[in-house]
N, C-alpha and C positions, 0 to 999 in steps of 0.2 A: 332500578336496574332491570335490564332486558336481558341479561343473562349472554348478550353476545360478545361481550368485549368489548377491550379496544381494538380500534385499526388507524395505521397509520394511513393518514387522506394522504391520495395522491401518489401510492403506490400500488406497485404487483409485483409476484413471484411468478416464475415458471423454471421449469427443469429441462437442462441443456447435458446432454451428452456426450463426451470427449470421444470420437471413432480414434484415435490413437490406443487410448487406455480402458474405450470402454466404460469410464467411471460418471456417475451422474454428479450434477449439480446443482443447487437449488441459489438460481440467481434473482436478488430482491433489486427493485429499480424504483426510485423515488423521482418523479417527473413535475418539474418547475412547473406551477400553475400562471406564470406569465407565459406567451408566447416564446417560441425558438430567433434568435438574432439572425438576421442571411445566411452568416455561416453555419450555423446548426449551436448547439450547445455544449459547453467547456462539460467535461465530464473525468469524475473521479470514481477509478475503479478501485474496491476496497476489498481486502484478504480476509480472513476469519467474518465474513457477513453476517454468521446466525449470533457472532457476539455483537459489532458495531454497527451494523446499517441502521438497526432504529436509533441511537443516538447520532448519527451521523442526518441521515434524515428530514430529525426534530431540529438540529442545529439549522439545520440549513435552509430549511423551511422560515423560519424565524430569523436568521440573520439576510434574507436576500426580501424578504417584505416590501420596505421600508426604501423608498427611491436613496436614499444614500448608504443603502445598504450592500451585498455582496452581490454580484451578478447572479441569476437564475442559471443553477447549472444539476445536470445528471449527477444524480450518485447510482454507484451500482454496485452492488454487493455476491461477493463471490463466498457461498457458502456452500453446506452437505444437507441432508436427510436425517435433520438429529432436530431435539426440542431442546436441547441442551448448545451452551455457549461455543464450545469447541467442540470441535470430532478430532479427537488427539490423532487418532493413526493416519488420518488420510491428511491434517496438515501437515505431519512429520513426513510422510512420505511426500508431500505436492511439496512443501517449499522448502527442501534440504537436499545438496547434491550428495552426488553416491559419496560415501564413508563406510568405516567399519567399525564404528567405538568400543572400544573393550569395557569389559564390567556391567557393571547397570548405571542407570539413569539415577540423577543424584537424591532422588525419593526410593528407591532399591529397585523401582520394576523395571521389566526390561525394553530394551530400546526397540521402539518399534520399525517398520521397515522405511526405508531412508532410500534418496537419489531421485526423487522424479519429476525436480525440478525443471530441465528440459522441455520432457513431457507436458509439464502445465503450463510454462510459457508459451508453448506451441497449441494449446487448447485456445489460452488468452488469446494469441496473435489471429489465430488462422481461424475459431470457430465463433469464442463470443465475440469479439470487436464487430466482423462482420454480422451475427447473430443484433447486436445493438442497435447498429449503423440500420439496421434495414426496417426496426422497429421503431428508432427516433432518431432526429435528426440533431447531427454530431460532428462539432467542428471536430477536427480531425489534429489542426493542429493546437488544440491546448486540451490535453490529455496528461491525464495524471492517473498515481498507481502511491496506493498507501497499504504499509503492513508492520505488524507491530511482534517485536520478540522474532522467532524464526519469521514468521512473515516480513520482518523488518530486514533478515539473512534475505529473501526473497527477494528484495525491494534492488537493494544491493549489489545482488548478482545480476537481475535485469540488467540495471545501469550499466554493468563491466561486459554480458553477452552482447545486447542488442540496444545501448542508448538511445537511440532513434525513436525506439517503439513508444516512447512516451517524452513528455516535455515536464512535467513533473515528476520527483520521486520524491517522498514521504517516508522514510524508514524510522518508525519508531523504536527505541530501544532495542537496537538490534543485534540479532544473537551471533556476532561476528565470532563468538569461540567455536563455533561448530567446527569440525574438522579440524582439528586443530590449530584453530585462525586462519584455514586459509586463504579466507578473503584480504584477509589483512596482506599477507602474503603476496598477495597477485594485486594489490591495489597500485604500488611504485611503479612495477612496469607498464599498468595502465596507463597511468598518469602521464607518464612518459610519453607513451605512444598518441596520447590525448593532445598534449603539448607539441607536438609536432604532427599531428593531422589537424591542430584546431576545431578543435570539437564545437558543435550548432553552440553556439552563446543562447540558442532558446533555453537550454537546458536548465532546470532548476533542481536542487536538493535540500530537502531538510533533514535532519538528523535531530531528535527529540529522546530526550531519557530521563527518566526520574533522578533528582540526587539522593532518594534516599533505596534506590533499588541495589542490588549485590554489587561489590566496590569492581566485580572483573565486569558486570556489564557495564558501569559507566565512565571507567575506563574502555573499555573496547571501544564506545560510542565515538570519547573524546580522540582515539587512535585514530577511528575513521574519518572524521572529519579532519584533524593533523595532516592526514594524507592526501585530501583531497581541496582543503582550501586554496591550496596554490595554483590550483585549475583555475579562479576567478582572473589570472592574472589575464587571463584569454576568455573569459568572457562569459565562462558558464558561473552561473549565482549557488553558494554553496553556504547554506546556515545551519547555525546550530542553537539547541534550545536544552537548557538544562531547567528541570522545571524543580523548583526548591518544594519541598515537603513531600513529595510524590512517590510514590512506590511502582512498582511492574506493571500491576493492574490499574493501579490509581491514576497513573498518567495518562490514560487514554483520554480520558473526558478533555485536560484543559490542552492534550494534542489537539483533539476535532478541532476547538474553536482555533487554536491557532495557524493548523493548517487548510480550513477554509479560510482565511484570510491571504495566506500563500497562493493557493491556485484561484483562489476566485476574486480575489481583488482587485475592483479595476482598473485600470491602469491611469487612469487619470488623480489618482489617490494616492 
C-alpha cells in the first residue's frame, strides 16, 4: 500500500459557482477513454454526485469496454463540499419547490429551507451545460438528467418546466409527496397540453422504485407513470421499472445499470 488511495481513472473534479445563488459546487466528470463520435458524446448529468458518480462511473466504464457493449458517454456529477454522501440542506433546498410543511420532518428534525428549484435548473441550463460543452465535446442532442428520492421530485419538475432541456429523464423513486403531491396535481394538465402540442417523440422517461420501499413512495411512483404513459400514444417513450427486493437506498445500484442501458444503448440493439 502507497497510502494514496484509490482514484477513479479517468476522471476530474472542479468547482463551479452559481452567480444567481452564489452557492458552489463540486462537479465530478468521468471521460470515455475511447475517442468523442462527430457529434461530441451522449452525456448523463447525475443529482446527489458525492453519493453516485463513482458507482455510476465504475458502471460505465465497464459496461462500454467491450465493442458490443454501451456507447462511451459523459457522466457528470453534480455534487457539494462535503466527504459525506449527501449534503441534506442544500439538496432540500436545490431540488424542492417553494412550500411551507408544517410540523417536522418524519425523523422529528426540522425541515430545512425549501424552494430553489428554479434557481438550480437555471445554474444547470445557463452555467454548467455551457461550463461542459466548452470542456468536452457534447452531443447536445442526447442528454440525460437522473435524480433519485427528491432528486427524482427534480427530475420530474424539469420535464413539466423545460422538457426540451434534456432528452432523457431518469427519476428514480421519486418524492412526488412533496407539497402535498403537487406534482401529481399539475401532471393531467400537462399531459393534456403535451397531447396537443405533440411533444419531441425524442423524449424518454424512466421512473425506477424499489418494491420494498414505503407503500406511499411506490405508489406515488406507480401514480406518476399512470399519468404520463398515455403520452407514448404521441410518441414520447415512457417506462417503468419496479425493482423486486429493493429498498430507498438499495435501489440505486440495480437503477445505474438499467438506466445506462436507457440512455446509452445503441440504437442498433
Amino acid at each position: 500500500m502507497n497510502g494514496l488511495g484509490y482514484r477513479l481513472p479517468k476522471t476530474e473534479t472542479f468547482e463551479l459557482q452559481a452567480s444567481r445563488s452564489g452557492k458552489n459546487y463540486r462537479i465530478f466528470v468521468s471521460v470515455p477513454a475511447k475517442p468523442a463520435p462527430a457529434d461530441g458524446y451522449p452525456i448523463l448529468y447525475a443529482l446527489d454526485g458525492n453519493a453516485c458518480f463513482a458507482s455510476l462511473a465504475e458502471a460505465m466504464r465497464l459496461q462500454s469496454r467491450h465493442p458490443l457493449g454501451l456507447e462511451p458517454g459523459l457522466i457528470v456529477g453534480i455534487g457539494y463540499d462535503t466527504g459525506e454522501p449527501f449534503e441534506t440542506n442544500r439538496r432540500f433546498y436545490d431540488f424542492t419547490t417553494p412550500a411551507s410543511p408544517s410540523g417536522t420532518r418524519p425523523d422529528g428534525s426540522p425541515w430545512p429551507e425549501t424552494g430553489g428549484a428554479e434557481a438550480f435548473l437555471s445554474f444547470i441550463e445557463n452555467e454548467l451545460k455551457p461550463e461542459i460543452e466548452r470542456r468536452y465535446p457534447v452531443d447536445r442532442e442526447r442528454q440525460a438528467l437522473f435524480g433519485h428520492s427528491l432528486g427524482g421530485f427534480f427530475v420530474l419538475h424539469t420535464l413539466l418546466e423545460q422538457p426540451d432541456a434534456f432528452r432523457f429523464y431518469i427519476a428514480g423513486s421519486p418524492s412526488v409527496w412533496w407539497d402535498e403531491s403537487v406534482l401529481l396535481k399539475r401532471l393531467p394538465e400537462w399531459r393534456k397540453h403535451a397531447h396537443e402540442g405533440k411533444p419531441d417523440n425524442r423524449i424518454q422517461l424512466m421512473i425506477g422504485v424499489g418494491a420494498e420501499e414505503k407503500q406511499n413512495m411506490v405508489e406515488g411512483a406507480k401514480q406518476a407513470y399512470g399519468l404520463l404513459a398515455p403520452l407514448e400514444s404521441c410518441g414520447m417513450r415512457v417506462a417503468f421499472e419496479l425493482f423486486d427486493g429493493e429498498g430507498h437506498v438499495s435501489v440505486i445500484h440495480p437503477l445505474i445499470s438499467r438506466m445506462l442501458r436507457f440512455v446509452f444503448q445503441p440504437a442498433d440493439r
